[in-house]
N, C-alpha and C positions, 0 to 999 in steps of 0.2 A: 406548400409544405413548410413547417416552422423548421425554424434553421439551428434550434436548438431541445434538450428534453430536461424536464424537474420530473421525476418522483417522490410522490409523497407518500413517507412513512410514516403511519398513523393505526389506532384502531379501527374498524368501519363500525362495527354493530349493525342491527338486524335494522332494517328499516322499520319507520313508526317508532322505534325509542329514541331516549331522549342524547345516549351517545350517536347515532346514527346522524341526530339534524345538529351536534356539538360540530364536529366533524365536518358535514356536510358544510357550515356556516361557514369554519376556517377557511375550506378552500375556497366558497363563496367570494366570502368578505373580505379577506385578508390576503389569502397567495395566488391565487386567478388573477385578481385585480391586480398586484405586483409585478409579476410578472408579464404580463400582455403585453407591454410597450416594448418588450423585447427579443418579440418573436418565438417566445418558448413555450414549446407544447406541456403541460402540469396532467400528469395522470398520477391515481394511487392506482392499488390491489385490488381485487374483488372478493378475498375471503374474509371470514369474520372472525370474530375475537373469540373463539371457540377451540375448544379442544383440534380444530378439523386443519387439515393437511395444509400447508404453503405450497402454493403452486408453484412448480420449477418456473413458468413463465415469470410469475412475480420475480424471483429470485435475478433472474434473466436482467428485467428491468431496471432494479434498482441498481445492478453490476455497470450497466451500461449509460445508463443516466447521464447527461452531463454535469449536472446536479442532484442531490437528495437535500429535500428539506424534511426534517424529522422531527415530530411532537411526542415528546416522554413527559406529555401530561399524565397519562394512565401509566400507573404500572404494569406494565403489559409483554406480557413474554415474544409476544411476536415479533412487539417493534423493538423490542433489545437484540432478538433474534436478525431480523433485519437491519439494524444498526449495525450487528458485525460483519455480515458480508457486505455491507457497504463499504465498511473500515477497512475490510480484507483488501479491498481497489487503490487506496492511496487517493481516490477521486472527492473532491469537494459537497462535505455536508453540510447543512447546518440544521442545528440545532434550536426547538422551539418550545416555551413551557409556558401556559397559561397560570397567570399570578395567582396565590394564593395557593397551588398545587402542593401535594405532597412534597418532603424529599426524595430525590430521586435515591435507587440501589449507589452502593460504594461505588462500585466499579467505575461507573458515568458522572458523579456527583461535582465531580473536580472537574466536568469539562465546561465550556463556555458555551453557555446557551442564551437565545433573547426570550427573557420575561413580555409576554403581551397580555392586554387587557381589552376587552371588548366591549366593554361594556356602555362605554362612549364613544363617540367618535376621532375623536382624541387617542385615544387610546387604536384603535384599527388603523389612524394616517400613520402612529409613529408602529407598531408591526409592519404594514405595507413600507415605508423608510428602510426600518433594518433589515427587513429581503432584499429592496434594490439596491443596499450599501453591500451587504454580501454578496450579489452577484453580478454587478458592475464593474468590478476590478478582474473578475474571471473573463468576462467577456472582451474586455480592454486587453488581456494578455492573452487571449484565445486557450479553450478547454484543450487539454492532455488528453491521449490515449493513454491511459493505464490500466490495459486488456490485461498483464500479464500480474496478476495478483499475487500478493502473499500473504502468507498463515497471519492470522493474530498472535500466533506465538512470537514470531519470527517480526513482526512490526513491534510487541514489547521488548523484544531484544535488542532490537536495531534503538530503538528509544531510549534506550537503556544506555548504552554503548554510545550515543552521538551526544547526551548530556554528561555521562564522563568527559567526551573532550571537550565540549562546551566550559569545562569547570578549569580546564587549561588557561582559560583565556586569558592574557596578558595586553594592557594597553601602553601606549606611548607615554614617555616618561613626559610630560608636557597635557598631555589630553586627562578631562576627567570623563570617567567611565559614568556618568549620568549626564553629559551632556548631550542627549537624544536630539533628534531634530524630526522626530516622527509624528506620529498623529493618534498616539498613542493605541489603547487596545477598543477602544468604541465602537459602537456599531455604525460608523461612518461620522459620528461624533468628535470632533476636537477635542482631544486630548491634551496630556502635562507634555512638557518640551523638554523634558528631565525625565525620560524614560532610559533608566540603562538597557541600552542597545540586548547586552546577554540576556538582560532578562526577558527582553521583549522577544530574543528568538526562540529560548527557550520555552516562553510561552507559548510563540508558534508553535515548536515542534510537538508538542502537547495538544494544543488544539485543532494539528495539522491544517495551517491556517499560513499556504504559500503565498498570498502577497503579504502577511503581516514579514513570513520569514525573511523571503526578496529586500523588505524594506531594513530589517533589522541589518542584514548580508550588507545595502547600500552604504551604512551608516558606519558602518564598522571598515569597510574597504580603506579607507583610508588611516585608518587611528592601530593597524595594525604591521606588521612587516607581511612581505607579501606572501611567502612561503607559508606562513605562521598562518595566515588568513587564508589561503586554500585548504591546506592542514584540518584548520579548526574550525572554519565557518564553510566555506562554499562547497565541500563534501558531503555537510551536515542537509544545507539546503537543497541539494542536487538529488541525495538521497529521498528528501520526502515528494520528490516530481518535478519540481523546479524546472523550468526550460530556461529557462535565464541564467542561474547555478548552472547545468548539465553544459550548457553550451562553453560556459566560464571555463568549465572543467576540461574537458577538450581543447579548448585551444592553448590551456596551461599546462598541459601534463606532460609536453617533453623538457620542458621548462623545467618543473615541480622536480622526473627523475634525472635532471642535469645536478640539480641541487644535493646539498649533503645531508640531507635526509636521513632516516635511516631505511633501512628493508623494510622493514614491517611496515611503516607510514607509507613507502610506494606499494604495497601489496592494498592497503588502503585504498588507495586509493585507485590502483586499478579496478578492485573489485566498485567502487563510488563510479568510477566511469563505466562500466560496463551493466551495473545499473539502470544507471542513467541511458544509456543505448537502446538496453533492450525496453522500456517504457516508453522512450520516443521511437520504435519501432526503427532504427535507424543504425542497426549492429553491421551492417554491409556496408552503409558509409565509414562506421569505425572500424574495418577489420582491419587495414593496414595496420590504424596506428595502435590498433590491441596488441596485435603480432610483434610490433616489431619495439615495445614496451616490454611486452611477457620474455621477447628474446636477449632486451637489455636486461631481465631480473635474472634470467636463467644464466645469463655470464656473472651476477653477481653474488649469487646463490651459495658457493661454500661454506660452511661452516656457519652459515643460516639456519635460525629456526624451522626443524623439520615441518612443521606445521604452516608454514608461512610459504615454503617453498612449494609446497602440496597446493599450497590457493592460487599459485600461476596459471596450473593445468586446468583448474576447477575455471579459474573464472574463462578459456579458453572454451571451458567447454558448455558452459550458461550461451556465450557469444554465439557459438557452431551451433546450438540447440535454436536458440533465437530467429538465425536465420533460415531454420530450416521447417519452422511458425511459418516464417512470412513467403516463403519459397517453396517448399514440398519438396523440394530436393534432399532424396535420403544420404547423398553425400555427406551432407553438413550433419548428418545422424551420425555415418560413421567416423566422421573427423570428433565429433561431440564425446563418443565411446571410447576412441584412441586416448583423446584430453583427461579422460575420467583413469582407465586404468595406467597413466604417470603419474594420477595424483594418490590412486591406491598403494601403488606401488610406494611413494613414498612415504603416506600417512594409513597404513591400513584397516584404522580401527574408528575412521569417522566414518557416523552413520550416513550424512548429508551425501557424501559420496556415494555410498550406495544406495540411496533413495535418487537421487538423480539417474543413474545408471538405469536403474529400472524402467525411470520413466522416457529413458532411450530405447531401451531395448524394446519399451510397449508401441513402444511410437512406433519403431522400425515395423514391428511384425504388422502392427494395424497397416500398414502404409504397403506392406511387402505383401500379405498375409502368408508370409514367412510364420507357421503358427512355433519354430524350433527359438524364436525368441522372445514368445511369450515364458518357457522353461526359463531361458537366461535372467529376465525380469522376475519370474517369480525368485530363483535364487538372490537376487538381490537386494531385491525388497525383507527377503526372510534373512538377512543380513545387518539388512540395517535394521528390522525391527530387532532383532536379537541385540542392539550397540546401544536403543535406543532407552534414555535411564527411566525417562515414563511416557506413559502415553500419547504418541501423535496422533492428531485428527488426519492432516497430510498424509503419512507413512499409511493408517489403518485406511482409507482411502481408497489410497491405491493398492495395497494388499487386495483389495477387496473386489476392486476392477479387473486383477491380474489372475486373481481367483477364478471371478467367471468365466472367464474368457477360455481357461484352462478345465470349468465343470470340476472343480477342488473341492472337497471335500472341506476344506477348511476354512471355503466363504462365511456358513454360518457362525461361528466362533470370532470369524473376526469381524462380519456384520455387530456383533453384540457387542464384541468391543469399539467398534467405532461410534456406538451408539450411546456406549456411556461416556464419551468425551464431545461430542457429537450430535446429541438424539435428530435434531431438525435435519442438520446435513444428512446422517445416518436413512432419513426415512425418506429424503429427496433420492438419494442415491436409489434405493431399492424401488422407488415408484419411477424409476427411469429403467428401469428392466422391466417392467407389466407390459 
């Protein structure tokens, strides 16, 4: 049995054309052969480049992968489609484009992909190269569970939010901020020795590309104050999966809230820890020190930002939800519901609150078939969508799961709205009830 999986995200085409044996060649030629010496199983899809359905199994696949190598030679709706629920995992792609190809759509254009050429052999040794440079470093630091996904919304936001503080960044009055000692951004390639550190992490977090991060995190460890470096760098990295970061984090955070901080930077940063926990599947080893963290903010909490004080209970209740993944124990459901209505109570008009509740209350009733809290869930799914300023894919979703479950009348409506933010997940959803 290989002891690791690549999916490849690609067009197929019908067999007998000429994208069919294009295709066919790539994994031939170039990712089969790469791969082999490293024990990893390489499967694509079975559907074709056709108006016709993604099969949930696919979907399945590429979630679980230990890798995705992806070719946005073609423009191609499927594999942009599949490229985001990839993206949704936090789990290591990469990125492939046959030279001479189109430009890629906006959206993907700005990301880092390896140009290959096949046309000589030259050209397939250095493809077959920049595969086993991207997946040599993952295997050196062992693949991450990252089961527990998030929106694309919610991954540009967080992207958003971790390059503001990234632009924080201050160095030693002594050190210059380009004197790098990395290995630049190459595809295993020797790079300039004068890469600034920010830029290079920043690039990571762009290309979600965790050892370039790791490395950038190493370089800067020192040329920074220490506080200031958990703060602004090792939050950052922990956040995009990092087990190296997440572990950093952990053993600095009673440290980090001894410090003069402020509220809001430790609220940061519990929510970065807790993170980090529930993606390493390991929220029961943190729950002391969540607890007994949330119970030093809640002594420090007066005259705190309401909103700030509201994310103790939340992030309390991510933790109690977490554990209750990996346990079935509806306990940790009801501790998860208590955590949620102290964060209502104090901020009652975020959606994310009531979109998590729901998905307690769906949980409890599947788990209980208590059917009296599918009712509770639909109220507060029809809460948060009511808070919500546009369209969730998430939110519409789950509305839509809570719906059936319930025989609602208001599945189809919100079917159609999920569909127009949605279409592909909209029609996976609905072929999972046939």
């Amino acid at each position: 049995m290989n002891k690791y999986t690549c999916f490849v995200i690609s067009p197929i085409g019908k067999e007998g054309t000429e994208l069919y044996q294009d295709y066919k060649d790539l994994m031939e030629l170039i990712i089969v052969p790469a791969l082999e010496v490293y024990d990893i199983k390489v499967s694509r899809g079975d559907h074709f480049i056709t108006e016709e359905k993604i099969d949930t199994s696919v979907i399945q696949k590429i979630q679980d992968a230990d890798i995705c190598i992806c070719d946005i030679t073609e423009q191609n709706p499927n594999v942009y489609y599949e490229l985001g629920r990839r993206d949704e995992t936090g789990k290591p792609v990469l990125l492939l484009k046959r030279k001479g190809a189109q430009t890629s759509p906006v959206d993907i254009a700005t990301r880092r992909y390896f140009e290959y050429d096949w046309d000589n052999r030259h050209g397939i040794r250095d493809a077959q190269t920049a595969i086993r440079n991207f997946v040599e470093p993952l295997i050196e630091q062992g693949f991450e569970d990252r089961g527990k996904s998030a929106s694309l919304s919610g991954i540009a936001q967080t992207l958003s939010r971790l390059e503001r503080k990234l632009d924080r960044i201050t160095y030693g009055a002594n050190l210059n901020p380009a004197q790098g000692t990395g290995t630049g951004f190459g595809n295993g390639t020797s790079g300039k020795t004068d890469v600034d550190p920010v830029n290079k992490l920043r690039f990571a977090l762009r290309s979600r590309n965790i050892p370039l991060a790791e490395e950038a995190m190493q370089q800067l460890q020192y040329r920074m104050d220490k506080i200031k470096f958990y703060d602004q760098v090792v939050e950052q990295v922990a956040a995009m999966g990092s087990k190296m970061a997440g572990e950093m984090a952990v053993e600095m955070a009673e440290e980090f809230f001894d410090s003069d901080v402020s509220f809001h930077k430790k609220v940061e940063y519990l929510g970065c820890l807790v993170s980090y926990l529930g993606r390493a599947d390991k929220e029961q080893e943190g729950l002391e020190l969540v607890q007994k963290l949330c119970s030093r903010l809640e002594g420090e909490a007066d005259g705190e930002d309401p909103e700030d004080v509201a994310q103790i209970y939340n992030q309390l209740n991510r933790l109690y939800y977490g554990i209750y993944i990996n346990t079935d124990d509806v306990k940790w459901l009801n501790m998860a519901v208590e955590a949620l209505q102290k964060a209502l109570q104090i901020d009652p008009e975020e959606e994310a609150f009531y979109f998590n509740l729901s998905t307690c209350y769906y949980a409890y009733s599947e788990a209980t078939g208590d059917r009296s809290y599918y009712e509770k869930a639909r109220d507060a799914i029809e809460a948060c969508l009511a808070r919500d300023k546009e369209p969730n894919e998430n939110h519409l979703k789950t509305a839509c799961r809570i719906y059936r479950a319930l025989d609602d009348e208001k599945l189809g409506d919100t079917l159609a709205a999920y569909a127009k933010v949605d279409p592909y997940g909209a029609q996976l959803l609905a072929d999972s009830w046939k």
